[in-house]
C-alpha positions in Angstrom: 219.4 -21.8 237.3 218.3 -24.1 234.6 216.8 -27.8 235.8 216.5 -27.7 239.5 218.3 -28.9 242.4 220.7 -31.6 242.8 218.1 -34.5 243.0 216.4 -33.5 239.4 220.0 -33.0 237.8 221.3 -36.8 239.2 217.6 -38.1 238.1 217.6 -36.7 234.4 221.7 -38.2 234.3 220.1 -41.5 235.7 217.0 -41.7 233.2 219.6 -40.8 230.3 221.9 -43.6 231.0 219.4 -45.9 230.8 216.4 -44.6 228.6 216.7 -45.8 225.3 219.4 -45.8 223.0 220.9 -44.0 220.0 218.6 -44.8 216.5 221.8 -46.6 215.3 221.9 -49.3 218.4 217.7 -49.5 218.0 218.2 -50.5 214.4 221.0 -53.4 216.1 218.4 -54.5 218.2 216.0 -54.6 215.2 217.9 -56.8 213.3 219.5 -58.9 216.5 215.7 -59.8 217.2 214.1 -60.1 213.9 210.9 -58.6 215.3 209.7 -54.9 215.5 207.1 -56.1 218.4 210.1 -57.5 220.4 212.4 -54.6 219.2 209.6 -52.1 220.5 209.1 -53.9 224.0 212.8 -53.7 224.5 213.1 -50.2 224.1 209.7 -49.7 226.4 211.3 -51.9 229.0 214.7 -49.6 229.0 212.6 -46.6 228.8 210.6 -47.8 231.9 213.4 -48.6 233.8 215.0 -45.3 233.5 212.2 -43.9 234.6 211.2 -45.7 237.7 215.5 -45.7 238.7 215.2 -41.5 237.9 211.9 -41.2 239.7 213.5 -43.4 243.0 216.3 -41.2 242.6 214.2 -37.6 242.6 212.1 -38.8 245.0 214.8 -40.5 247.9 217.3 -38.1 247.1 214.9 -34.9 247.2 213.6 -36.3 250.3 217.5 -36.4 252.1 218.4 -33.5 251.0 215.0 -31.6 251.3 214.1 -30.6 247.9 211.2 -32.9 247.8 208.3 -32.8 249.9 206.8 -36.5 251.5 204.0 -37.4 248.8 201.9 -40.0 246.6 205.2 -40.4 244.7 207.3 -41.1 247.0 205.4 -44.0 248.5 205.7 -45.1 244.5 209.1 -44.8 244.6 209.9 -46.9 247.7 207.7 -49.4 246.0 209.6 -49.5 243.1 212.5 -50.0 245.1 211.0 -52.5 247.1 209.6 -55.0 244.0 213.5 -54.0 242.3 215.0 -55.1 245.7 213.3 -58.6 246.0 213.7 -59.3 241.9 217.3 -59.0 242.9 217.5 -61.0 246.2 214.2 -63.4 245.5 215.7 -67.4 245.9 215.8 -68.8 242.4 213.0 -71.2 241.5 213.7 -74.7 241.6 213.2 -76.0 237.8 214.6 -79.9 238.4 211.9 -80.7 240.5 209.2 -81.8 238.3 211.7 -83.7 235.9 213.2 -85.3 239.0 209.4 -86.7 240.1 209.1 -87.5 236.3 212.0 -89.6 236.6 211.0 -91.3 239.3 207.7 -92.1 238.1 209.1 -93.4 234.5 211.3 -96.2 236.2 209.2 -97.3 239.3 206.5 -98.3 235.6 209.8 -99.6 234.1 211.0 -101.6 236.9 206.9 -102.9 237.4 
């Protein structure tokens, strides 16, 4: 059997759908950012998170099915899914705060 069990097989799918692209989309995202630097971090970012979304999957699948033994990575792996869990569901930071106190300030000097 080539690959592995089930867990491996849906993790390598998982990391393939979202490592980085094709050479012809890379050279889109070259010229849509105008910036190898920014054009490199993007595909490190994509490449990253197909790995950390493979490596939950290995490591909470393996574990249900019992493929995977409980180790070091799997404590990774549940906090990945933690800090990707509260990125999602974190309140949104208030950003009219500081222009409302501004605002305030600027006509209580006017009015004085």
């Amino acid at each position: 059997m080539l690959g592995g069990g089930s867990a491996a097989i849906m993790a390598f799918c998982a990391f393939n759908l979202l490592c980085a692209p094709c050479f012809a989309a890379i050279g889109t995202i070259r010229r849509q950012m105008a910036s190898a630097k920014w054009t490199w971090a993007a595909i490190g970012y994509m490449c990253a998170f197909g790995w950390c979304v493979g490596l939950m999957i290995y490591q909470l699948g393996g574990l249900a099915v019992g493929e995977v033994a409980f180790s070091v990575w799997t404590v990774i792996a549940l906090a990945v899914a933690a800090l990707m869990l509260f990125l999602l569901f974190r309140p949104m930071p208030r950003y009219d705060k500081p222009a409302k106190a501004a605002a305030s300030k600027d006509a209580a000097t006017n009015a004085a």
